[in-house]
LOVO-949884 format. One line per 2 residues: number of its first residue (from 1); for each residue x, y, z of N, C-alpha, C. Coordinates in Angstrom, 2 decimals. Last residue first. Layout:
# LOVO-949884
NUM> X/Y/Z/X/Y/Z/X/Y/Z | ...;
This chain:
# LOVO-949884
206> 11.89/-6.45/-15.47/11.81/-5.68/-14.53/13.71/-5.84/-13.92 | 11.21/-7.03/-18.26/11.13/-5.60/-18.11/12.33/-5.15/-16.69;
204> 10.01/-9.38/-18.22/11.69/-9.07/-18.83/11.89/-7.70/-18.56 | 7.95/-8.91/-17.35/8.65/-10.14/-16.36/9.98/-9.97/-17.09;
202> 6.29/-8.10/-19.60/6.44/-7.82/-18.18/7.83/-7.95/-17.48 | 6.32/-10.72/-21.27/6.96/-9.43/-22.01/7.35/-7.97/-20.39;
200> 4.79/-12.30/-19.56/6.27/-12.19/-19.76/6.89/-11.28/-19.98 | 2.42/-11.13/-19.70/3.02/-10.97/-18.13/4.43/-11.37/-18.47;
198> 1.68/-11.32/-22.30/1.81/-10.15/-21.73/2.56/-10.18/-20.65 | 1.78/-14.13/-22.51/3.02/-13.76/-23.22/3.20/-12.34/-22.93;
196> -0.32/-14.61/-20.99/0.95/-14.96/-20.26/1.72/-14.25/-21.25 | -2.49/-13.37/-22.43/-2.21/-12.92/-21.22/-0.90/-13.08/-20.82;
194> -2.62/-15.63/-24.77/-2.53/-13.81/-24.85/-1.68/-13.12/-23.50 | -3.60/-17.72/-22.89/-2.30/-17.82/-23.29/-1.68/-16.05/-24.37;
192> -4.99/-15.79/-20.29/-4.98/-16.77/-21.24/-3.78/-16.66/-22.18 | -4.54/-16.05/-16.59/-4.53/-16.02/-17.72/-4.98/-16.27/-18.88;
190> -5.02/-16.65/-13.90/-6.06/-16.60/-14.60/-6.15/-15.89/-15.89 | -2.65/-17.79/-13.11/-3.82/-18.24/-12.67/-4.56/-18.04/-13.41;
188> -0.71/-15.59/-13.34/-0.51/-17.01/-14.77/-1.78/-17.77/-14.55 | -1.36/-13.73/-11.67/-1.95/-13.49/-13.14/-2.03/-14.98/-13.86;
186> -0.51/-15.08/-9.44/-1.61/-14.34/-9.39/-2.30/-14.32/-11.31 | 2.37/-15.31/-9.93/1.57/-16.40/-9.29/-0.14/-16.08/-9.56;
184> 2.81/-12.73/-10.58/3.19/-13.59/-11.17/2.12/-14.99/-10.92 | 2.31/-10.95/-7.58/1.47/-11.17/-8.93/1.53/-12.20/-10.07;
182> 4.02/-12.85/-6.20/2.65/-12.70/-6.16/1.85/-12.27/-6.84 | 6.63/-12.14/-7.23/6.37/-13.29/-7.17/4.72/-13.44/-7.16;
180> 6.42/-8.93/-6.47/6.72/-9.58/-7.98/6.10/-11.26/-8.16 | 6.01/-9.48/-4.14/5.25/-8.61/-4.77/5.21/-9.15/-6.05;
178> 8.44/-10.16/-3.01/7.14/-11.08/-2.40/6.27/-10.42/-3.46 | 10.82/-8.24/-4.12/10.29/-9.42/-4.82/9.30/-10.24/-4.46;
176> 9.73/-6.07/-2.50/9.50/-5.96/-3.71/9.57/-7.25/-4.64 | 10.09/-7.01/0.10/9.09/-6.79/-0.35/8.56/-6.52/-1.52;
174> 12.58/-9.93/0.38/12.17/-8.08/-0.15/10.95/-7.99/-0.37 | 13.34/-12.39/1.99/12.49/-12.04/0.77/12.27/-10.38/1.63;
172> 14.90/-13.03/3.83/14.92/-14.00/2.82/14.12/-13.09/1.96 | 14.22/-10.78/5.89/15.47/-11.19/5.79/16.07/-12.48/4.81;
170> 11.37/-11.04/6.37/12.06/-10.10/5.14/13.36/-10.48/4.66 | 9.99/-14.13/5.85/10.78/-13.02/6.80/11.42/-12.31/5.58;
168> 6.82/-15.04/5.57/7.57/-14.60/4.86/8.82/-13.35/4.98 | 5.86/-16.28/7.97/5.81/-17.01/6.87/6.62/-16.72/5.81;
166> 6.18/-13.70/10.15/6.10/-15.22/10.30/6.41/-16.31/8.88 | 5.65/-11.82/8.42/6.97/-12.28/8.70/7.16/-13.54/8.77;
164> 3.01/-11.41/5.76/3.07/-11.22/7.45/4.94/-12.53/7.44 | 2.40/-10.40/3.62/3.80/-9.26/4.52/3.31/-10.27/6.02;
162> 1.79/-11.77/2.17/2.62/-12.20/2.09/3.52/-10.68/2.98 | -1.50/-11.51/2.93/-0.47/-12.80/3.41/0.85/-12.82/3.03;
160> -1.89/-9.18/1.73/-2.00/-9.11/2.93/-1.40/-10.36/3.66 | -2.29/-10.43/-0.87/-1.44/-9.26/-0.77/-1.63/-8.98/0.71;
158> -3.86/-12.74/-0.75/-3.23/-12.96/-0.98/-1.82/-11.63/-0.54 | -6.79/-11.20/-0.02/-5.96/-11.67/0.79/-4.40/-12.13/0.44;
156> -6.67/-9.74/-2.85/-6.59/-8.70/-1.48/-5.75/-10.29/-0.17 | -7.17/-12.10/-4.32/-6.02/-11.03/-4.52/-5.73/-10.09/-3.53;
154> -9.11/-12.95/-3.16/-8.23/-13.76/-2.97/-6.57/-13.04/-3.34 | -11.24/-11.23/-4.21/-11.01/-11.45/-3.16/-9.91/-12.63/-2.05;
152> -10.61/-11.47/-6.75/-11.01/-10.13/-6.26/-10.46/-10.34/-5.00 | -11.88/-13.86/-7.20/-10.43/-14.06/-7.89/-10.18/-12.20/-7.11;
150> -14.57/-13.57/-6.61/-13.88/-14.41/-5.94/-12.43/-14.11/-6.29 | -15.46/-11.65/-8.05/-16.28/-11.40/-7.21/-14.49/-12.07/-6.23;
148> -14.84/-12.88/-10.96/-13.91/-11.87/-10.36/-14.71/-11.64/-9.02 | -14.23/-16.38/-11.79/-15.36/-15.15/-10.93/-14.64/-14.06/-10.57;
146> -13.24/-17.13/-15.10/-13.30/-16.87/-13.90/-14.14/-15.68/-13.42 | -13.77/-17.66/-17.80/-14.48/-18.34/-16.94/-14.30/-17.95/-15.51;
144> -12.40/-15.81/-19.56/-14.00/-15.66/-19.57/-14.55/-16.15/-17.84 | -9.04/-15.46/-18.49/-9.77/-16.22/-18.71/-11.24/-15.75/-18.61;
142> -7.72/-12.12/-19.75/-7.72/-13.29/-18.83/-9.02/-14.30/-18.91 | -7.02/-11.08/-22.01/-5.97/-11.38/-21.32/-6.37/-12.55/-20.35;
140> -9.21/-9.97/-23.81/-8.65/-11.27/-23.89/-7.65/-11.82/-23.49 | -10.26/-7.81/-23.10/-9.24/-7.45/-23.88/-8.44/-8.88/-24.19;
138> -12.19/-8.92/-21.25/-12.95/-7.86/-22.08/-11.46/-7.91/-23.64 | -10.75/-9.46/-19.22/-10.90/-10.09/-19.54/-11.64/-9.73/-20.95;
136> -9.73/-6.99/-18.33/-8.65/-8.25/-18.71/-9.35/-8.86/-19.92 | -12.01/-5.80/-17.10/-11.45/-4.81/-18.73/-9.78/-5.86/-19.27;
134> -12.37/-7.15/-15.55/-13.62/-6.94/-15.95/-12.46/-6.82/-17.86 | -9.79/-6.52/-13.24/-10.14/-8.15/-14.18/-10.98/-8.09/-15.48;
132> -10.20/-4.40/-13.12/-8.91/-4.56/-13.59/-9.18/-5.95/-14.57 | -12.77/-4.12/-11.28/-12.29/-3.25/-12.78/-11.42/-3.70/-13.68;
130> -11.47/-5.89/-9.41/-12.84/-5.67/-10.17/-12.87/-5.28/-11.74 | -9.80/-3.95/-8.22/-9.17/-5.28/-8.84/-10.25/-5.98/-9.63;
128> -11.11/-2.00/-7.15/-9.80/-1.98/-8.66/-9.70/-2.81/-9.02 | -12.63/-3.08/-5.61/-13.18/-2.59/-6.72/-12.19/-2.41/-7.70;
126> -11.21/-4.03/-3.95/-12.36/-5.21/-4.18/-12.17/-4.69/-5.70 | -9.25/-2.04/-2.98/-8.80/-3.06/-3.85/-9.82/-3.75/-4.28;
124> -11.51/-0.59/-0.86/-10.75/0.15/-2.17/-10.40/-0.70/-3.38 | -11.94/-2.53/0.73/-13.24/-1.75/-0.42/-12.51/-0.93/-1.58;
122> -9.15/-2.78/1.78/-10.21/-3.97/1.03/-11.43/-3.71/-0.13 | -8.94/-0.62/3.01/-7.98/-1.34/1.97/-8.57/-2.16/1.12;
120> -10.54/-0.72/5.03/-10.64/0.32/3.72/-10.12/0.28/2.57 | -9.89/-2.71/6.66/-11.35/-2.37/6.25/-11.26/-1.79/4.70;
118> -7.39/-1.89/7.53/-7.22/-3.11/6.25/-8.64/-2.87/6.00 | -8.00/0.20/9.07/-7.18/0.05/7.67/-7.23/-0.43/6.89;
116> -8.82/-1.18/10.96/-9.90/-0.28/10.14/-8.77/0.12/9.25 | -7.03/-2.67/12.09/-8.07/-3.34/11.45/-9.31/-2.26/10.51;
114> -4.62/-0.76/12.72/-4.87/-1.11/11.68/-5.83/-2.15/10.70 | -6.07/0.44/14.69/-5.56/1.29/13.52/-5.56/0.20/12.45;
112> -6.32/-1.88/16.63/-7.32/-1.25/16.48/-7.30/0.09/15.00 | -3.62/-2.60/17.11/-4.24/-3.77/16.38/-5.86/-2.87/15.60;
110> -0.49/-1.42/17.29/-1.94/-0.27/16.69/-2.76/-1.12/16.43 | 1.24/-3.29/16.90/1.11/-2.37/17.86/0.36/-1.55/17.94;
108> 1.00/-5.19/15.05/1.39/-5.83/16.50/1.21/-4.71/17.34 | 0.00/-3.58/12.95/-0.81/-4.82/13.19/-0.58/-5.32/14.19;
106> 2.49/-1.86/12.50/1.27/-1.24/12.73/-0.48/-2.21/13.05 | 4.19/-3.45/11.89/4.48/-3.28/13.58/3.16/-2.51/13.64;
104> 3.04/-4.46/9.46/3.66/-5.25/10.57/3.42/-5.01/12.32 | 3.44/-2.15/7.79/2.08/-2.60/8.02/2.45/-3.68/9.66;
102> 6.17/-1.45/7.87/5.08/-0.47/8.73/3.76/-1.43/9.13 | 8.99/-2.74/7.70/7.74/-3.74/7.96/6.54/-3.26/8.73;
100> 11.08/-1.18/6.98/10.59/-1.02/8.16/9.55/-2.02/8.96 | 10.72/-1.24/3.94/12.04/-1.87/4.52/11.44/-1.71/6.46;
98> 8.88/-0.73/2.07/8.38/-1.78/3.37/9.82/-2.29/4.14 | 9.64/0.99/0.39/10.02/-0.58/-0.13/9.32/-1.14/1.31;
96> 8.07/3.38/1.28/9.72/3.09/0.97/10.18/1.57/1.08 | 5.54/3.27/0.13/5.95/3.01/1.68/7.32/2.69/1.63;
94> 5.54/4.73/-2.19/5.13/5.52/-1.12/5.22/4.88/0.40 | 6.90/2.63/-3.21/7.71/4.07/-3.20/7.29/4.99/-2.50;
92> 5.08/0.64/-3.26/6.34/0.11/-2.99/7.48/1.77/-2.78 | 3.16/1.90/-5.04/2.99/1.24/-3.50/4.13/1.27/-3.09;
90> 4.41/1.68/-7.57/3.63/3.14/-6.62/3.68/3.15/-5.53 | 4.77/-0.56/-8.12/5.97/0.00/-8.03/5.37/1.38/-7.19;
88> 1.94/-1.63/-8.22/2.89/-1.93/-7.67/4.28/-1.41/-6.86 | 1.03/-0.22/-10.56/0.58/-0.33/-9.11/1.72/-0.73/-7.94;
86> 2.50/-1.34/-12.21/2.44/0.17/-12.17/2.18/0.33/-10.84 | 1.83/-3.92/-12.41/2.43/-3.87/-12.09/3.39/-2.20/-11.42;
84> -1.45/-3.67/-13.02/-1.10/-4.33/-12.06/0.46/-4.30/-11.31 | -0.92/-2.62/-15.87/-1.32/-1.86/-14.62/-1.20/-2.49/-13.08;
82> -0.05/-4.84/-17.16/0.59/-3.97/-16.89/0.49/-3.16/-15.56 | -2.72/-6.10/-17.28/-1.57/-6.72/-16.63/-0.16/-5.39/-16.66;
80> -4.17/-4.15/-18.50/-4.56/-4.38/-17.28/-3.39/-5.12/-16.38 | -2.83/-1.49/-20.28/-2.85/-2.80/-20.10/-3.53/-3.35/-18.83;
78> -4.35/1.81/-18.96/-3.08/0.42/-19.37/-3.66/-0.72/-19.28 | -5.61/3.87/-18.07/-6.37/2.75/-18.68/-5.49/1.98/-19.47;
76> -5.24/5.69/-16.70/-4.36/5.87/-17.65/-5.34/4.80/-18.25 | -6.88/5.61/-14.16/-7.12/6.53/-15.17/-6.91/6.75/-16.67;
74> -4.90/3.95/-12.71/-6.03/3.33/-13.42/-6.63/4.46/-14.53 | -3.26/5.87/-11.90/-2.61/5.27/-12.83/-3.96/3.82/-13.55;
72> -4.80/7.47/-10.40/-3.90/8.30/-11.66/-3.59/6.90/-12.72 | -5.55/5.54/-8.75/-6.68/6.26/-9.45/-5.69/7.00/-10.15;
70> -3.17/5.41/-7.16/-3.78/3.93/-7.88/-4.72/5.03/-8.91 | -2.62/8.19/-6.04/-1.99/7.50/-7.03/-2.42/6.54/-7.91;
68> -4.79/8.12/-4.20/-4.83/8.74/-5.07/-3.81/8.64/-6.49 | -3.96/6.00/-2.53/-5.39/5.96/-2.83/-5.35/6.54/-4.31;
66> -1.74/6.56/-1.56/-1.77/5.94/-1.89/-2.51/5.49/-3.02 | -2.94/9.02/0.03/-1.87/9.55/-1.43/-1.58/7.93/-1.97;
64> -4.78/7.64/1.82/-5.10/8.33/0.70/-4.35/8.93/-0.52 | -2.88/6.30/3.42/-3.74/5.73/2.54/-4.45/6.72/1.46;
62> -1.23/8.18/4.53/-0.43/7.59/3.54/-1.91/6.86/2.72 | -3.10/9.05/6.15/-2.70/10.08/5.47/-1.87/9.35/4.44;
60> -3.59/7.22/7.87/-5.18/7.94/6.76/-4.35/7.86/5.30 | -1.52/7.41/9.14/-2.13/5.84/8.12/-3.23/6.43/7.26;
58> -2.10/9.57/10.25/-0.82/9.37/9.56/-1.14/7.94/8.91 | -3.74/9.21/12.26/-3.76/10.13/11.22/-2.73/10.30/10.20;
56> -2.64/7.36/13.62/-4.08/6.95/12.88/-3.92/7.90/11.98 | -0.47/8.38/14.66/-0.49/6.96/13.79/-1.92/6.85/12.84;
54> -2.01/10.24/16.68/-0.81/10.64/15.43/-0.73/9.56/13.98 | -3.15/9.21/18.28/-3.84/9.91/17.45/-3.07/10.61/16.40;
52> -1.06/8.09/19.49/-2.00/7.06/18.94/-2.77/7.84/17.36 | 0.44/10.03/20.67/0.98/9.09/19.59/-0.11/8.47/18.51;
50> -2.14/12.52/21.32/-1.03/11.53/21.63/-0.63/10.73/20.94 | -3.51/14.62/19.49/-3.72/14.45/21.17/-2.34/13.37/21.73;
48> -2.23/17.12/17.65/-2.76/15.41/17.65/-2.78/15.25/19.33 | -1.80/19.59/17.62/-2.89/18.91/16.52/-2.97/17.52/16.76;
46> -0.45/20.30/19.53/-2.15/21.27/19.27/-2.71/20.53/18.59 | 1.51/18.80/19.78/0.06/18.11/20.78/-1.01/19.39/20.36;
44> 3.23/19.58/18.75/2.57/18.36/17.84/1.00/18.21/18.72 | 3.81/21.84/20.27/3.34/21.95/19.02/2.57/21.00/18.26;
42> 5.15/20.08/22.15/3.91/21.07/22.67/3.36/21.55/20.60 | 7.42/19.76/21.50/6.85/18.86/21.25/5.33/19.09/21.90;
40> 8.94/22.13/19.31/8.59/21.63/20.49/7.56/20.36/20.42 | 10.77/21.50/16.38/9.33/22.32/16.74/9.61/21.68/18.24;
38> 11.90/20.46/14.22/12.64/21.77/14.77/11.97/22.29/15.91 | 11.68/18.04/13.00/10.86/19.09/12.53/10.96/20.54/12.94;
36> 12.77/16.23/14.73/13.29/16.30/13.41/12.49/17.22/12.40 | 12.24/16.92/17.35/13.25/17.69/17.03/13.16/17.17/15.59;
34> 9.18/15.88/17.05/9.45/17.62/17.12/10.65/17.95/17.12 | 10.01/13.10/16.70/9.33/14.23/15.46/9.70/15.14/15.42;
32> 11.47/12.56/19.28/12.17/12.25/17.70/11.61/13.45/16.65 | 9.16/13.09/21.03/10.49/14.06/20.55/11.02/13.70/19.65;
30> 7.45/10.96/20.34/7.22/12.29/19.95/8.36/13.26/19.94 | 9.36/8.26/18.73/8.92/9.13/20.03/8.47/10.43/19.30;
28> 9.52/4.89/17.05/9.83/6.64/16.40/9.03/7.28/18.20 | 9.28/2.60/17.07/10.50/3.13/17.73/10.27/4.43/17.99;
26> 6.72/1.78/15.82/6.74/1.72/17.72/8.02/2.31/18.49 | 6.72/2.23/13.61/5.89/2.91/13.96/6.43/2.85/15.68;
24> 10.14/2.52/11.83/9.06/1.65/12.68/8.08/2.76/13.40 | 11.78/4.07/10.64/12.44/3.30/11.96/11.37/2.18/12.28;
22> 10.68/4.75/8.23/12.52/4.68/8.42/12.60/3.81/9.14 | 8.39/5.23/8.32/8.39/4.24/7.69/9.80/4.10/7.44;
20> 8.22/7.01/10.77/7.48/5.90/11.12/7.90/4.70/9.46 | 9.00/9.06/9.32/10.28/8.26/10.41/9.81/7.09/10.42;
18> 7.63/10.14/7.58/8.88/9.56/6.88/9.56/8.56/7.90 | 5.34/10.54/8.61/5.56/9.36/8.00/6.84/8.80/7.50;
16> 6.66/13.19/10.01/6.11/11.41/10.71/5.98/10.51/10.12 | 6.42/14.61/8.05/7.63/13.96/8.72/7.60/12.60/9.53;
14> 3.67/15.11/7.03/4.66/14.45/6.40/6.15/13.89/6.89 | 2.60/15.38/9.65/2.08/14.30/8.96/3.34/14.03/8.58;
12> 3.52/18.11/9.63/3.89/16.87/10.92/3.69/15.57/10.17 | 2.71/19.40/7.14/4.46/18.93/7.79/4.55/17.72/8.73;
10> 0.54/19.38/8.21/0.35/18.68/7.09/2.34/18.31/7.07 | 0.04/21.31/10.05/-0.38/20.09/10.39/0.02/19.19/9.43;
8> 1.25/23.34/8.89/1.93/22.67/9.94/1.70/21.16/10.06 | -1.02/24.50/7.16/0.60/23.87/6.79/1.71/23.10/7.34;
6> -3.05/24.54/8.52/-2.92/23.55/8.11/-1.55/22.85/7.67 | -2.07/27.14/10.11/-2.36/25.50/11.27/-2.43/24.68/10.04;
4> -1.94/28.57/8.09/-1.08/28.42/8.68/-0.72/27.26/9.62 | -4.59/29.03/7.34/-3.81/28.17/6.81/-2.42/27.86/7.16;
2> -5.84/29.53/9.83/-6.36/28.75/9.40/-5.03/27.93/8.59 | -4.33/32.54/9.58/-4.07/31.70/10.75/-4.43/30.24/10.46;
């Protein structure tokens, strides 16, 4: 019985995320789910109390396969400028290119979901991006002289400033090229001339 409630529970998740990152977190209805899952909509409510408590659990739920990906592909112990871009493409496939603008409507319409999001987002990235710089710079990609404490923390904001619309409407820029551009911008910063001919050799790749 146990596993039976989990299998369910773990369907809902997974369908919900698919809509919420098709249509938008604020279009998608509880009937949308339960008919695109076959189920009543008395079913979704054994395991989630109401929308709200759906979204939250469904942002967990993408943050952690998110979570868990970055850690496969730091594991690998790539290039660091490489890895940066590995990352990337991970992100970009588990939120289906951001064609929906989830983080967006999940910041205009969930303000309380998604400030403890970005919380977690932050402790997560401090430290990869930590790591990432530490073993750059160790491998003579990136400059001795910079603070990763600081260059850490300008990379998290930086990746959180370029989904907001206002400044950067999708309808001129893809999320996948605000991405591209931002690391670019990001690495040649604190390169060394080793480094840039890495982020090129990159930069022809893509």
């Amino acid at each position: 019985m146990y596993l039976c409630a989990q299998i369910m529970k773990q369907k809902i998740l997974e369908k919900s995320k698919e809509l919420f990152l098709n249509l938008g977190f604020k279009s998608v209805t509880m009937d949308e789910i339960a008919t695109a899952l076959g189920v009543s909509k008395k079913t979704i409510y054994k395991y989630f109390t109401n929308k709200t408590d759906l979204v939250d659990a469904v942002t967990e739920f993408m943050f952690d396969t998110i979570c868990n990906s970055i850690d496969e592909i730091c594991a690998r112990k790539l290039n660091p400028i490489d890895e940066l871009f590995f990352i990337k493409r991970a992100v970009l496939e588990h939120l289906n290119d951001e064609k929906s603008s989830p983080v967006y409507q999940l910041q205009k319409y969930y303000p309380k979901i998604y400030a403890s999001l970005k919380q977690k987002q932050f402790h997560m990235m401090h430290k990869t991006i930590q790591d990432n710089l530490e073993r750059g710079i160790q491998s003579g990609l990136f400059r001795e002289s910079i603070d990763k404490d600081f260059i850490s923390r300008m990379y998290f904001n930086g990746m959180v400033g370029i989904k907001d619309q206002e400044l950067f409407p999708l309808k001129k820029y893809s999320m996948n090229t605000l991405m591209d551009y931002y690391l670019e911008y990001h690495l040649r910063g604190i390169s060394t001339e080793k480094g840039i001919k890495q982020l090129e050799n990159q930069l022809t790749k893509k």
